[in-house]
Structure formats: structure tokens, C-alpha cells
KOLZAVEX-360325 format. One record per residue: x negated, y, z of N, C-alpha, C, CB in turn; residue number from 1. Coordinates in nm, 3 decimals. Glycine has a CB too. Layout:
N
        nX        nY        nZ       caX       caY       caZ        cX        cY        cZ       cbX       cbY       cbZ    nr
         X         Y         Z         X         Y         Z         X         Y         Z         X         Y         Z   NUM
...
END
This chain:
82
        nX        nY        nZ       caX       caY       caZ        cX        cY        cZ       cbX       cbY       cbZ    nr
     0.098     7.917    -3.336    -0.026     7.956    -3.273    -0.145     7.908    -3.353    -0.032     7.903    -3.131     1
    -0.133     7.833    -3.492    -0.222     7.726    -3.510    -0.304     7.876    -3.627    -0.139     7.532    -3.586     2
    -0.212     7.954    -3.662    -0.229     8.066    -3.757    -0.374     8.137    -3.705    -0.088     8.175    -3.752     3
    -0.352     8.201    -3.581    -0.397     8.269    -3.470    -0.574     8.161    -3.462    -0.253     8.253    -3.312     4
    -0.538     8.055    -3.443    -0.685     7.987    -3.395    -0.752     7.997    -3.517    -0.687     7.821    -3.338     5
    -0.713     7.991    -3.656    -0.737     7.962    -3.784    -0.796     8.095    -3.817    -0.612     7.913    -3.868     6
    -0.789     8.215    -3.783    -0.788     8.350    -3.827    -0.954     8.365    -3.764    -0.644     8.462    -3.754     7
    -1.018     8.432    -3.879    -1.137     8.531    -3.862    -1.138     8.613    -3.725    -1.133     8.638    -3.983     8
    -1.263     8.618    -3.693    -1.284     8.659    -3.557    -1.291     8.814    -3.546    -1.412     8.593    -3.504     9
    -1.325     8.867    -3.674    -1.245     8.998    -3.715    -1.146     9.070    -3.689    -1.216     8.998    -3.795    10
    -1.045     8.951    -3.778    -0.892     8.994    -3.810    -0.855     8.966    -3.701    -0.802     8.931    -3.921    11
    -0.887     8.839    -3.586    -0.814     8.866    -3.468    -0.838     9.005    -3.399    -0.845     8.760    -3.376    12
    -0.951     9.023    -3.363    -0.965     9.202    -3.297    -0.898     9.314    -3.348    -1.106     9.265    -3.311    13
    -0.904     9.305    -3.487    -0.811     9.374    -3.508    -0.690     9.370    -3.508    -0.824     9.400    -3.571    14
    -0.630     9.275    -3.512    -0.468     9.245    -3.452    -0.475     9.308    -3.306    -0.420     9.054    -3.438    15
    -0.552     9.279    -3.228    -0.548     9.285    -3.107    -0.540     9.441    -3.069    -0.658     9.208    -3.055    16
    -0.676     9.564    -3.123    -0.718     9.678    -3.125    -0.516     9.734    -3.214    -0.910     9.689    -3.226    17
    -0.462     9.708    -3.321    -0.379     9.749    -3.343    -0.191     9.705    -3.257    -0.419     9.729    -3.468    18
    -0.197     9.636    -3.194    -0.090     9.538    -3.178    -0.039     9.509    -3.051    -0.126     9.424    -3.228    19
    -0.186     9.514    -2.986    -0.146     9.503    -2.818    -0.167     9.585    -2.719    -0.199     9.409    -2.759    20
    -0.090     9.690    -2.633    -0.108     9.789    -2.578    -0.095     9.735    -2.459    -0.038     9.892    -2.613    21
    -0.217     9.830    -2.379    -0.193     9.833    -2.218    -0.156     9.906    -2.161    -0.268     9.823    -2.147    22
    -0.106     9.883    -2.061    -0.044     9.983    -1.951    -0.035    10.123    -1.991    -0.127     9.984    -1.822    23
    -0.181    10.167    -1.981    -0.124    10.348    -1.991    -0.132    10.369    -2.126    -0.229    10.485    -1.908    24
    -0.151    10.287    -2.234    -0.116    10.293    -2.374     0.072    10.299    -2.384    -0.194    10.142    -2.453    25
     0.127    10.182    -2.298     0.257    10.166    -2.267     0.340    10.266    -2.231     0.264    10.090    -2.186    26
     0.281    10.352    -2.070     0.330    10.478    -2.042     0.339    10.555    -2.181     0.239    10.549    -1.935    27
     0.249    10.590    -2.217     0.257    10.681    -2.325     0.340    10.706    -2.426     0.178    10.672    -2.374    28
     0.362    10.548    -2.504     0.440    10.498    -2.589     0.585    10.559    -2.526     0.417    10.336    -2.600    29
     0.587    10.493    -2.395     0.754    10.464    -2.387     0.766    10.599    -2.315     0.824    10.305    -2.287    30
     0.664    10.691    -2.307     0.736    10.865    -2.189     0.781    10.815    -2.113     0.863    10.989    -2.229    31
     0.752    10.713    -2.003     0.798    10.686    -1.888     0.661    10.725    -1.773     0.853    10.526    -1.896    32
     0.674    10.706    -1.623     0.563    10.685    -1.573     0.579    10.557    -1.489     0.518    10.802    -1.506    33
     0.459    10.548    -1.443     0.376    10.416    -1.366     0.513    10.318    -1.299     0.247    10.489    -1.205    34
     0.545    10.465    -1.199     0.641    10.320    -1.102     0.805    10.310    -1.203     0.698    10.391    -0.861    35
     0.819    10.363    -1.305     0.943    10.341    -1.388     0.897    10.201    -1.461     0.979    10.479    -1.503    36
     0.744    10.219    -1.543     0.739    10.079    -1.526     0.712     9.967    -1.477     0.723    10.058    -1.561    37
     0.697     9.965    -1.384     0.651     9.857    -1.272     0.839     9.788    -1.248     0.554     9.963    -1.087    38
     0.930     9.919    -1.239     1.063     9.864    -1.215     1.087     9.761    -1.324     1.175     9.976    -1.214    39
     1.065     9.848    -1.430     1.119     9.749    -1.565     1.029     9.655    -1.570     1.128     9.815    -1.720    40
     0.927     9.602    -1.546     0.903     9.493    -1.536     0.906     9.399    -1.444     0.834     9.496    -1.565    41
     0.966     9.445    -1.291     1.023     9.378    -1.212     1.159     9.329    -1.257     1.022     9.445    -1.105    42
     1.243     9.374    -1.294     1.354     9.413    -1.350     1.380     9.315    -1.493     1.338     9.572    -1.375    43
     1.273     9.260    -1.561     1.255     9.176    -1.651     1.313     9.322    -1.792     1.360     9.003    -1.614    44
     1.315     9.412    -1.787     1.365     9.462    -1.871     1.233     9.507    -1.933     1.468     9.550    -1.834    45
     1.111     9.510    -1.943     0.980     9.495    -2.016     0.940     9.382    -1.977     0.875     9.596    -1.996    46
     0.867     9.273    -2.046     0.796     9.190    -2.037     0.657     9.208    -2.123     0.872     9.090    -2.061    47
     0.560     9.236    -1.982     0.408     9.210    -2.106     0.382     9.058    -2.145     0.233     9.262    -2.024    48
     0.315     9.055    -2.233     0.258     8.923    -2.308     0.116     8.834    -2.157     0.148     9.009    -2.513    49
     0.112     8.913    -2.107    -0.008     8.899    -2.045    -0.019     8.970    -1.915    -0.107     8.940    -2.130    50
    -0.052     8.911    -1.768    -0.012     9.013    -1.656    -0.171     8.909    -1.596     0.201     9.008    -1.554    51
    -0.243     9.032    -1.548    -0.367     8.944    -1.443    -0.384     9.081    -1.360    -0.554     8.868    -1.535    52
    -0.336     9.063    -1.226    -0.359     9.149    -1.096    -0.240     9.288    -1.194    -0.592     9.199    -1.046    53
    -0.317     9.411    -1.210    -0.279     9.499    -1.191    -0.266     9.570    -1.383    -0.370     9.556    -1.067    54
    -0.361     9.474    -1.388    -0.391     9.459    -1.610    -0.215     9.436    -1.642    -0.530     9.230    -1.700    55
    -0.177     9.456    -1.729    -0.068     9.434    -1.801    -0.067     9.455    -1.967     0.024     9.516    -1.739    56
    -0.065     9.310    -2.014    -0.072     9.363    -2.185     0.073     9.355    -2.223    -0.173     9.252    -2.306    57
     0.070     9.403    -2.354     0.219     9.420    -2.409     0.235     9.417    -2.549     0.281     9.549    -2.368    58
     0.323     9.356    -2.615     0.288     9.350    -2.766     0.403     9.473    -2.825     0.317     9.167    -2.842    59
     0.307     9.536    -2.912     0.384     9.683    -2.994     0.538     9.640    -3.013     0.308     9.725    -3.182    60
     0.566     9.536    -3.126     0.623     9.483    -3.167     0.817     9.568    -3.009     0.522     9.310    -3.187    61
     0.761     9.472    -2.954     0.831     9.488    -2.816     0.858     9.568    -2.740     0.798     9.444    -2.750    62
     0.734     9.706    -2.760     0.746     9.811    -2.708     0.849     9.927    -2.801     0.606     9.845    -2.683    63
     0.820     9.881    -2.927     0.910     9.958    -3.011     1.040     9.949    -3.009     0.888     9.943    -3.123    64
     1.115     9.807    -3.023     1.188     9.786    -2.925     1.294     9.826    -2.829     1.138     9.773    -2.892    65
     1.181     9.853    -2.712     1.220     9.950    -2.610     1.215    10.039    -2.603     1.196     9.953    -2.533    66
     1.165    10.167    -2.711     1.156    10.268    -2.713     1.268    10.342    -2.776     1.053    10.282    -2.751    67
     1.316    10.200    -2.909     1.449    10.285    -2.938     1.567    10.246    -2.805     1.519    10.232    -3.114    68
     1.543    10.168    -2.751     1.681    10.154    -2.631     1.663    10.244    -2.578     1.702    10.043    -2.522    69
     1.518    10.324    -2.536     1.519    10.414    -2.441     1.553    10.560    -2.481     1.400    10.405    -2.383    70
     1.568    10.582    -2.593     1.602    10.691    -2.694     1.748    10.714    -2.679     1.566    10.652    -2.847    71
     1.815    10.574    -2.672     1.975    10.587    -2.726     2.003    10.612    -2.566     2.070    10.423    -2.823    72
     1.939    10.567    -2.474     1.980    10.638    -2.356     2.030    10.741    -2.314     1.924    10.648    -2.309    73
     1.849    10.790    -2.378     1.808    10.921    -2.291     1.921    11.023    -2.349     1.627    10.985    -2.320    74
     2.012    10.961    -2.494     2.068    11.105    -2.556     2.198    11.073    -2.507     2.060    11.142    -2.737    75
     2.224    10.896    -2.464     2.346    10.876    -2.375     2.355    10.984    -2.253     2.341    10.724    -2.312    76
     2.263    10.977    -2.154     2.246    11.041    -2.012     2.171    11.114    -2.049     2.203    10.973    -1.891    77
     2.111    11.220    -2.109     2.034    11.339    -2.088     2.070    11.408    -2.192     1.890    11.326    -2.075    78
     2.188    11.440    -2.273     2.179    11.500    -2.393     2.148    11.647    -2.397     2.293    11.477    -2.455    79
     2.119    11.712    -2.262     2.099    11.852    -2.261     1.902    11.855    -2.289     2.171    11.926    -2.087    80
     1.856    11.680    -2.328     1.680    11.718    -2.343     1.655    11.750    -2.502     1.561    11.563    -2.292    81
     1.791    11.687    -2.572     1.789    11.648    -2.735     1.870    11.815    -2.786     1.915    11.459    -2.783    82
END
């Protein structure tokens, strides 16, 4: 974390503007909707970096991630979408 405090007040925003997605940045990413993720994050199967009330952040990194699990799924159980 000591990297992070050390870093230009710049380069942090931009880490941030590239790196950390919210919620309906998230929907988007992952083609899911609202209450699919609300499960998976009840569910511990998404974890955002950051949760205040109804805000939810999420790091890319993590979402990518989950996007290929959710891929190998969807062609597990839906192969008539592929």
C-alpha cells in the first residue's frame, strides 16, 4: 500500500478512472443484471473492493476474472447462445 500513498495525485486518478468499476460499469462488463449481482455478491462469488450503502466498487483486475468463469458457463449451460 506504501506504493499507492507514494504515487502522484495524477497517476492515482488515473489508476482509479482506468481500474475500478462501479456497479453499472460491472453490469455491463459481466452481461448480467442488477439482482444477478446483488446474488453474487451475497453469495461471496463477486467481491467489490469497496461497498458504502448501495455504491459498490470493484477492481477490473477481478471482474475479468469473472467474466471468463462466466463465459465457460454460459457455453457449459447455454450452448444454444454460442
Amino acid at each position: 500500500m506504501k506504493e499507492f500513498e507514494n504515487m502522484k495525485l495524477e497517476t492515482k486518478r488515473e489508476f482509479i478512472r482506468k481500474y475500478v468499476y462501479t456497479s453499472a460499469e460491472t453490469l455491463e462488463l459481466l452481461e448480467i443484471s442488477r439482482p444477478r449481482m446483488s446474488k453474487m455478491i451475497k453469495d461471496g462469488k463477486l467481491n467489490p473492493i469497496k461497498k458504502s450503502g448501495a455504491i459498490s466498487l470493484f477492481l477490473l483486475d477481478d471482474l475479468l476474472e469473472k467474466k471468463k468463469e462466466l463465459i465457460k458457463l454460459r457455453k457449459q449451460f447455454r450452448p444454444y447462445d454460442y
